[in-house]
N, C-alpha and C positions, 0 to 999 in steps of 0.2 A: 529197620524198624521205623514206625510214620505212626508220626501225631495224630492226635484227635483234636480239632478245635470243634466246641460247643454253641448252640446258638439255644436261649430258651426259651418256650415255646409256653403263650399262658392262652386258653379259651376259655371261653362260657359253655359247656355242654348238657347240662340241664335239660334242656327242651327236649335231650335226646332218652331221658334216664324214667322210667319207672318202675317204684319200688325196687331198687338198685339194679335192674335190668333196661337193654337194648331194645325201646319201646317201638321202635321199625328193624327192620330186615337191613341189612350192612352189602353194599355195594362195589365193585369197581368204581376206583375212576375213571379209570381208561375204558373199562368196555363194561359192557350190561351184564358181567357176568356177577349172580346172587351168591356172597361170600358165607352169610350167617341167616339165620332165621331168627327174628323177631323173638324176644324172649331166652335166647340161650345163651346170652355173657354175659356175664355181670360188671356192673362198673367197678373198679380198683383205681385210686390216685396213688400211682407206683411211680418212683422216676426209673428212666432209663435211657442212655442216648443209645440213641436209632439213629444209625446213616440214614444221607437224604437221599432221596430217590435219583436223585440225578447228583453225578459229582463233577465235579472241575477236571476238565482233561490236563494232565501235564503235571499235576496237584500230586505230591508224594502221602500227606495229610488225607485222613478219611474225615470229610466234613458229615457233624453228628448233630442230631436236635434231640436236647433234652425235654422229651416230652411226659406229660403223668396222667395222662387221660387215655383208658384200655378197659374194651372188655375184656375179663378173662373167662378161658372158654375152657372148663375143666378135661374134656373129652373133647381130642382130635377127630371125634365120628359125631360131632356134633355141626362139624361144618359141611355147608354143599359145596363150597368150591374153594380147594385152598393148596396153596403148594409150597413145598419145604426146602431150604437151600441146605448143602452139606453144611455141619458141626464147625461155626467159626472159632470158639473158643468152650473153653470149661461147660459143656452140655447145650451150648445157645445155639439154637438154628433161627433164620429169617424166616417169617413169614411173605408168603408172595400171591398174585391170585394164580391162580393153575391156569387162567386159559390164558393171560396176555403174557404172564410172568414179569407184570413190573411189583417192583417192592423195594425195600423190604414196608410191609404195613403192618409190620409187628415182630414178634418173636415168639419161638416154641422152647420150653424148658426139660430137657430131657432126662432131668434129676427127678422134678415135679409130674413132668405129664402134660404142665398145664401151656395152653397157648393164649397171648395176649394182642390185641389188636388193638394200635393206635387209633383214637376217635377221628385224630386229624389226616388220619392218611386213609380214611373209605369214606363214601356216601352211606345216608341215609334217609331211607322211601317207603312208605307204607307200602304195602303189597296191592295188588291192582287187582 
């Protein structure tokens, strides 16, 4: 069994939010591929630790960031580009992007339906 150590994570996300939605289009970081459309998740201050995208080699510990800023996207057919790790625990799948597959930038709830994407692990860009 391996620990979790927590690091937590506070931003200003505002600039991102209207009328409690994702007022750009949600991005890669890694590559240009368009995760969400503009208007389909709604903001939620949810806590939840989320591994970090990169972990420590040699580390028994899953290092985790308590993050609470996510849109939540009620409908998995609501996103263009998204992809799913197997069931790590009681219904939780990672969120990943499909085309690089780095993640986890969120997580999908398979009790609920619903999937949630951390603010701090995509871009966000107006549409061109």
């Amino acid at each position: 069994m391996t620990e979790e150590s927590t690091i937590d994570v506070k931003i200003n996300f505002n600039h991102l939010i209207t009328e409690e939605k994702n007022k750009h289009s949600v991005y890669c970081t890694k590559c240009p591929s368009k995760i969400l459309p503009s208007t389909m998740g709604k903001y939620l201050s949810i806590e939840f630790n989320l591994p970090h995208m990169s972990q420590k080699k040699n580390c028994e510990a899953v290092e985790c960031e308590l993050l609470t800023d996510y849109w939540m996207v009620p409908d998995m057919y609501m996103f263009d580009n998204i992809g799913f790790s197997k069931t790590v625990e009681s219904g939780i799948k990672y969120l990943i992007c499909a085309d690089c597959e780095i993640g986890p930038i969120g997580w999908y709830d398979d009790n609920t339906k619903q999937s949630y994407v951390a603010l701090s692990r995509v871009k966000h860009a107006e549409d061109s």
